[in-house]
C-alpha positions, 0 to 999 in steps of 0.5 A, spaced: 741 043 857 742 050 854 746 052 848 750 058 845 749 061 839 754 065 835 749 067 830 745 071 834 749 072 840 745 069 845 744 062 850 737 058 850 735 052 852 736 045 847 733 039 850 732 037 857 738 034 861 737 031 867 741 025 872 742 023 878 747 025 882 750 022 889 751 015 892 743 014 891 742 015 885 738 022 887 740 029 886 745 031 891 743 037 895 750 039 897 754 039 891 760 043 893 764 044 888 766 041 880 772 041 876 773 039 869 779 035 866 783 039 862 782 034 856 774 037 857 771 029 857 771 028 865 768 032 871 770 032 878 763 033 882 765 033 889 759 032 895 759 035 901 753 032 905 756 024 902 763 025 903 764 023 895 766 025 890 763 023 883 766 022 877 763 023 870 764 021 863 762 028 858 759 025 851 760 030 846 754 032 846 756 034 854 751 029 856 754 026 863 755 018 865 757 017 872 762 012 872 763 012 880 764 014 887 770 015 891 770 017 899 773 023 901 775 027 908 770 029 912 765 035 909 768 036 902 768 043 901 771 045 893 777 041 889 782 043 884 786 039 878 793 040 875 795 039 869 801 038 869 801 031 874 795 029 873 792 030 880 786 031 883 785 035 890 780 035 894 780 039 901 776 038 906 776 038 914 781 031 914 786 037 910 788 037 903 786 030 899 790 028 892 788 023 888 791 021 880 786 021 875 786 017 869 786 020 863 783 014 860 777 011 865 777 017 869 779 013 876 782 016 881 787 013 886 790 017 892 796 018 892 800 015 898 802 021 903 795 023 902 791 026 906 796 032 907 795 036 914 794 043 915 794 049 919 787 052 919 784 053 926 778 052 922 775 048 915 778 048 909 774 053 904 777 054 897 784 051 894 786 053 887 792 050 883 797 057 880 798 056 872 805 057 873 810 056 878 808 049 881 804 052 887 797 050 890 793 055 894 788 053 900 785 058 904 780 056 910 774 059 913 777 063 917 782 066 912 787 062 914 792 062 907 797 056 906 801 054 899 805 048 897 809 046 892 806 041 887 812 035 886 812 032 880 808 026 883 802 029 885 805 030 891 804 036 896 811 040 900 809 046 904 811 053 903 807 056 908 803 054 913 803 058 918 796 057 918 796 065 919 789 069 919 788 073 914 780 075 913 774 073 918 769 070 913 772 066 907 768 064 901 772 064 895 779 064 892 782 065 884 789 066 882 791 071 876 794 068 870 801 069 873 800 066 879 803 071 883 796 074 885 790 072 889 783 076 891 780 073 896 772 073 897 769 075 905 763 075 907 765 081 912 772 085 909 769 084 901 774 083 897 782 082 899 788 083 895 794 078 897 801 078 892 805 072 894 812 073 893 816 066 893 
């Protein structure tokens, strides 16, 4: 555990923290993605060699309890939270899973239309959810860039899904706080700039 001091500017060790993570208590070898809820007292850790994800309970010491394991798609690569309807996306080889996060236990149930298909012709790599305008973003490995209209359920309605290859080699993803720009991290071309237009 490490802490931030504002007095001297600087981030130092505090008292050793550890915990096992994964469906057998272990630390997971392939932890492919976390996300924290908004309201900073659960984190979304997402296990791609398990097909799990795992839901922590934050003390306000940040010391973590894990309070259960959910099954997800095949090889989960990274997740996404939108605040606005309280869901969970996870992406993976199945497409895009959503699941409702109870704000209270932390629980996930998934949504009823979940998985939601893609169009990649390769695994899904990165996904993040616009800070405005309602809109996810998922992109797979082989730079195939989709979007979808998040619905007030949770629930996702394709915009654009032509699944069209953009890059060779995507890593990662962000969107700008406007949520009309994103920048593409691949391995080949570096960094790609795409601005989306609704």
């Amino acid at each position: 555990r490490w802490s931030w001091s504002d007095a001297t500017g600087s981030l130092g060790p505090t008292s050793p923290l550890s915990f096992g993570l994964g469906g057998n208590g272990a630390s997971s070898c392939c932890d492919s993605a976390m996300v924290l809820h908004p309201d900073g007292v659960w984190l979304y850790v997402v296990h791609n060699d398990s097909n799990l994800v795992e839901v922590l309970e934050l003390a306000g010491d940040g010391t973590p309890t894990s309070i259960g394991l959910w099954s997800v798609g095949d090889a989960p690569s990274d997740a996404a939270f939108d605040p606005a309807s309280g869901t969970l996306y996870v992406i993976s080889n199945d497409g895009i899973e959503a699941f409702s996060a109870d704000p209270f236990t932390g629980d996930l149930t998934e949504l009823s239309n979940s998985p939601y298909a893609i169009a990649a012709s390769s695994g899904l790599r990165d996904v993040v959810v616009s800070p405005v305008d309602n809109v996810l973003f998922a992109v797979s490995f082989n730079g195939s860039l989709e979007a979808f209209t998040i619905l007030a359920s949770g629930g996702l309605l394709p915009i654009d899904a032509t699944g069209n290859p953009l890059a060779s080699r995507v890593m990662e993803m962000v969107v700008t706080p406007a949520g009309d720009e994103l920048f593409l991290r691949d391995l080949d071309q570096g960094i790609l700039y795409v601005q989306w237009d609704e």
